[in-house]
MISE-33704 format. One record per atom (N, C-alpha, C): residue number from 1; residue in one letter; chain; atom name; x, y, z. Coordinates in steps of 0.02 Angstrom, whole numbers, plus 50000, padded with zeros to 5 digits. Atoms other than C-alpha are relative to their C-alpha. Layout:
% MISE-33704
SITE    n  res  chain  atom     xx     yy     zz
SITE  NUM    a      A    CA      X      Y      Z
...
% end
This chain:
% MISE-33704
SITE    n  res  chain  atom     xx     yy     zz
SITE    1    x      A     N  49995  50030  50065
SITE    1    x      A    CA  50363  49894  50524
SITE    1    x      A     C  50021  50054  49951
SITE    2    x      A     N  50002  49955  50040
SITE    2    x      A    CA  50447  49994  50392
SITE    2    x      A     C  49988  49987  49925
SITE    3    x      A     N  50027  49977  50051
SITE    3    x      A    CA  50363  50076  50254
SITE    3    x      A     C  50027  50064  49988
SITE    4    x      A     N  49978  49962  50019
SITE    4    x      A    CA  50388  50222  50152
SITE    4    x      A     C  49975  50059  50054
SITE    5    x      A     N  49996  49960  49964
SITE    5    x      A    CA  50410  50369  50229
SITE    5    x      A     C  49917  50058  50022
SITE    6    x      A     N  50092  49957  49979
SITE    6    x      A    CA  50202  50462  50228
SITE    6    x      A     C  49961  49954  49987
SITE    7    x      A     N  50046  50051  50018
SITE    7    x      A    CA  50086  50317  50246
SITE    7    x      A     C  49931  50026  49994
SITE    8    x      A     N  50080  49926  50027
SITE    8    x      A    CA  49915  50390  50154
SITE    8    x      A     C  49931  49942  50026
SITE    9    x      A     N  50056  50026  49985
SITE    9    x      A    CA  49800  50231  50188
SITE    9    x      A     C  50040  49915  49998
SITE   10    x      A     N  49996  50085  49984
SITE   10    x      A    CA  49782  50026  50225
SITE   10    x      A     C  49943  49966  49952
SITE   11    x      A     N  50040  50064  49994
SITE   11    x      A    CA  49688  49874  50163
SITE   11    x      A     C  50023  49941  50006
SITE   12    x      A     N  50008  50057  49994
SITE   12    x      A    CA  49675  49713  50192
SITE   12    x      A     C  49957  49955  49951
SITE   13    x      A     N  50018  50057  50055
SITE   13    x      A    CA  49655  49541  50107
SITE   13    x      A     C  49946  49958  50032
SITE   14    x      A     N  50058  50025  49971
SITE   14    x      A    CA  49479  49457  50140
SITE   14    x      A     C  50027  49960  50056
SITE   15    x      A     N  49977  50055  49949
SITE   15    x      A    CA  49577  49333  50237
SITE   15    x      A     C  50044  50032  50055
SITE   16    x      A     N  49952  49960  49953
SITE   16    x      A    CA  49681  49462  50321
SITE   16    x      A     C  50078  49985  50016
SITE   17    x      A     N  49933  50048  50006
SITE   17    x      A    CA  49845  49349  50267
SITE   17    x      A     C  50017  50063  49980
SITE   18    x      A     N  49954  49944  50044
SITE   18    x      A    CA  49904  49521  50185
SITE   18    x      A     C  49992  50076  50028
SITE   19    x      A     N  50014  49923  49998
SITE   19    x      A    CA  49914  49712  50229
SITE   19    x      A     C  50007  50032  49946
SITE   20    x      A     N  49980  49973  50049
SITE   20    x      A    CA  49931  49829  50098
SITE   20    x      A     C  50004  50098  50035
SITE   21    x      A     N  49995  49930  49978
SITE   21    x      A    CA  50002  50008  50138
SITE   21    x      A     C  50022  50047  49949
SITE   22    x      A     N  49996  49950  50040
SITE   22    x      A    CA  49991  50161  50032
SITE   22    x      A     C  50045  50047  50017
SITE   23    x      A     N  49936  49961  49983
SITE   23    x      A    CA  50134  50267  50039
SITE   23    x      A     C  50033  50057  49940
SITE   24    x      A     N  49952  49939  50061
SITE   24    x      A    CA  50216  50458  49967
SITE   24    x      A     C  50059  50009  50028
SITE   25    x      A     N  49958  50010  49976
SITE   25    x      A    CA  50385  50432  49980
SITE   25    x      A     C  50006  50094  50012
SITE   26    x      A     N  49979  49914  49973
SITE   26    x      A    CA  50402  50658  50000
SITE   26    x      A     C  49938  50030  50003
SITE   27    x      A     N  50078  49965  49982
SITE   27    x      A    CA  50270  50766  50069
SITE   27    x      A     C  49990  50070  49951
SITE   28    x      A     N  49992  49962  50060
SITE   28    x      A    CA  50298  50869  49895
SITE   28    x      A     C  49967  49949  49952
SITE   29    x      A     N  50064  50005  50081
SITE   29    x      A    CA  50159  50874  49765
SITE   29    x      A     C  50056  49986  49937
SITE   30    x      A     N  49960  49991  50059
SITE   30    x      A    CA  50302  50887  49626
SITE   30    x      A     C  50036  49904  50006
SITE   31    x      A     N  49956  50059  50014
SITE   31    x      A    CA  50375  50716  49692
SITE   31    x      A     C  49941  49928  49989
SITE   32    x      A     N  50021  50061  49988
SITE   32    x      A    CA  50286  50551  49630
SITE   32    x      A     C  50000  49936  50007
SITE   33    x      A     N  49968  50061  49978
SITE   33    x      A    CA  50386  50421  49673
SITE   33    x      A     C  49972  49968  50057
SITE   34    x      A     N  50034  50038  49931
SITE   34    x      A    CA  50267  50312  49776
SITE   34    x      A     C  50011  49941  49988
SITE   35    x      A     N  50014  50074  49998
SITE   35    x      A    CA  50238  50135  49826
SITE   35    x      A     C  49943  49990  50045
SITE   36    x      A     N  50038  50040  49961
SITE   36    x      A    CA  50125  50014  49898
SITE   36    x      A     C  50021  49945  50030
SITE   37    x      A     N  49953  50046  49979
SITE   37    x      A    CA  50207  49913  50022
SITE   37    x      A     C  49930  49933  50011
SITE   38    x      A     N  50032  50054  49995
SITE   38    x      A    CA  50151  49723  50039
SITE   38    x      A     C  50016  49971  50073
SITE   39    x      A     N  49979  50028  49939
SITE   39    x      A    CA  50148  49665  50202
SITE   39    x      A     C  49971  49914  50007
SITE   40    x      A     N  50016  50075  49952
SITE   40    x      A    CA  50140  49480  50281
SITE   40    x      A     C  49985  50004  50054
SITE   41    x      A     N  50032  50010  49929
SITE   41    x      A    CA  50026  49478  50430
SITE   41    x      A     C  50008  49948  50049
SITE   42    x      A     N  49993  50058  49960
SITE   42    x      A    CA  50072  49307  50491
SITE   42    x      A     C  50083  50004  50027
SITE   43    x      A     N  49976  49981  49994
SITE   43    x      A    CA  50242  49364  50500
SITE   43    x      A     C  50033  50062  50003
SITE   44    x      A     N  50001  49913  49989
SITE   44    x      A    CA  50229  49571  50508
SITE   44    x      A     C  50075  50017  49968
SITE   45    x      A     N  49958  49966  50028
SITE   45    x      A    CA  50348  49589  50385
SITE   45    x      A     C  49996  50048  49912
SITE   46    x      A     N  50042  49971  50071
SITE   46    x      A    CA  50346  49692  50196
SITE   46    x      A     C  50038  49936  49961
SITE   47    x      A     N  49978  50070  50036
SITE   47    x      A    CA  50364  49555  50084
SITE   47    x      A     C  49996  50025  49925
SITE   48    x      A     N  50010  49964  50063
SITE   48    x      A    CA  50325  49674  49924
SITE   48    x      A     C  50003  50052  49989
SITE   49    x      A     N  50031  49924  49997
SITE   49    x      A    CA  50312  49852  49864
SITE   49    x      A     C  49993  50002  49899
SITE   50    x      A     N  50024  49983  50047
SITE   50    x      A    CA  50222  49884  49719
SITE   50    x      A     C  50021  50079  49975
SITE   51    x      A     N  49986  49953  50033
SITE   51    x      A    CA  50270  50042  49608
SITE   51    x      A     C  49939  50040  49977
SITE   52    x      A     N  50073  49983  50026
SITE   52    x      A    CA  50126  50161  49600
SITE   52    x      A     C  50008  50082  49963
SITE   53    x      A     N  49973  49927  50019
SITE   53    x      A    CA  50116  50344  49521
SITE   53    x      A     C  49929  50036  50025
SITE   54    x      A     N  50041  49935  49968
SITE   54    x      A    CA  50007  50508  49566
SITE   54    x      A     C  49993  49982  50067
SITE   55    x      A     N  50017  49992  49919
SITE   55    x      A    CA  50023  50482  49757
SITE   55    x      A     C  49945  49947  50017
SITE   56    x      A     N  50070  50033  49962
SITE   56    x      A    CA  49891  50328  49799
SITE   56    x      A     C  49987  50047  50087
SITE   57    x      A     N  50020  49978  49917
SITE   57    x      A    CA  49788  50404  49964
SITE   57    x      A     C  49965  49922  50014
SITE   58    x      A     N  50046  50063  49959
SITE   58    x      A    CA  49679  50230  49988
SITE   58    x      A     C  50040  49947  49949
SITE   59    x      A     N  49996  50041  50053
SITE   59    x      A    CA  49692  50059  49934
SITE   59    x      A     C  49929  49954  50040
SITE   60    x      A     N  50069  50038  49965
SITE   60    x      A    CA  49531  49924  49945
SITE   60    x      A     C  50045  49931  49929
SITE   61    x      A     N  49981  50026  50043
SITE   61    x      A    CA  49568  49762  49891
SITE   61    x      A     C  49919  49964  49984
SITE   62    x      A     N  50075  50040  50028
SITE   62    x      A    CA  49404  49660  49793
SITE   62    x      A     C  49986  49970  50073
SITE   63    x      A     N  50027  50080  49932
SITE   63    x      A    CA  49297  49523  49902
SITE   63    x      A     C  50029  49973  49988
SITE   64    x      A     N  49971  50041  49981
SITE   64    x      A    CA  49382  49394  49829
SITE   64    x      A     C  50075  50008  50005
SITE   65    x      A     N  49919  50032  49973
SITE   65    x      A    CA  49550  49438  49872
SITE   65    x      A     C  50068  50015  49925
SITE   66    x      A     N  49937  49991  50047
SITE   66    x      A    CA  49610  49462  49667
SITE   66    x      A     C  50017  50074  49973
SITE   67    x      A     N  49991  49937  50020
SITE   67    x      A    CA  49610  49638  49640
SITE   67    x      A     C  50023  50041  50056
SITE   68    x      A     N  49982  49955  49961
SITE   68    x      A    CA  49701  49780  49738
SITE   68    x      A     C  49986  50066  49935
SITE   69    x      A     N  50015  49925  50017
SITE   69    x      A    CA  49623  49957  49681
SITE   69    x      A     C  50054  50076  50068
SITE   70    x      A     N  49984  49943  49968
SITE   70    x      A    CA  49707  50124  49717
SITE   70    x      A     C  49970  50079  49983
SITE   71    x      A     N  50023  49940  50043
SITE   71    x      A    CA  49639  50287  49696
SITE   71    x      A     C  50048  50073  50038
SITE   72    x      A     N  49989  49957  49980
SITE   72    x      A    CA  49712  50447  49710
SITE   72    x      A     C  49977  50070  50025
% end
C-alpha cells in the first residue's frame, strides 16, 4: 500500500473501516513536509492524506471514531 516515504506510526477507527498512517516524507529534521495518509480497510486503498506539520510520530483516533489526534 503506498504511503509516504518514513511511516512513524498507525491507528485505527473504532470500527476498523479506516487506517490512518503517520508519515515524514525525508528522514531530515529541517524537512516538514508530512502527511497522514487515510486508508480504506475494506478496500486497502489511501483514500486521503491529510497535511500535517512538525513530523507526526503517532496518531490515536477518539472512542467514538470523531477525532484523529497527532502528536509529535
Amino acid at each position: 500500500m503506498p504511503v509516504e516515504r518514513h511511516a512513524t506510526g498507525l491507528g485505527a477507527s473504532p470500527d476498523a473501516s479506516w487506517l490512518y498512517v503517520s508519515a515524514r516524507r525525508s528522514s531530515s529534521y529541517l524537512d516538514w513536509r508530512d502527511s497522514i495518509s487515510v486508508i480504506d480497510t475494506g478496500t486497502y486503498s489511501v483514500v486521503d492524506k491529510i497535511a500535517a506539520e512538525l513530523a507526526p510520530d503517532t496518531v490515536t483516533v477518539s472512542w467514538d471514531g470523531a477525532r484523529l489526534y497527532a502528536t509529535h
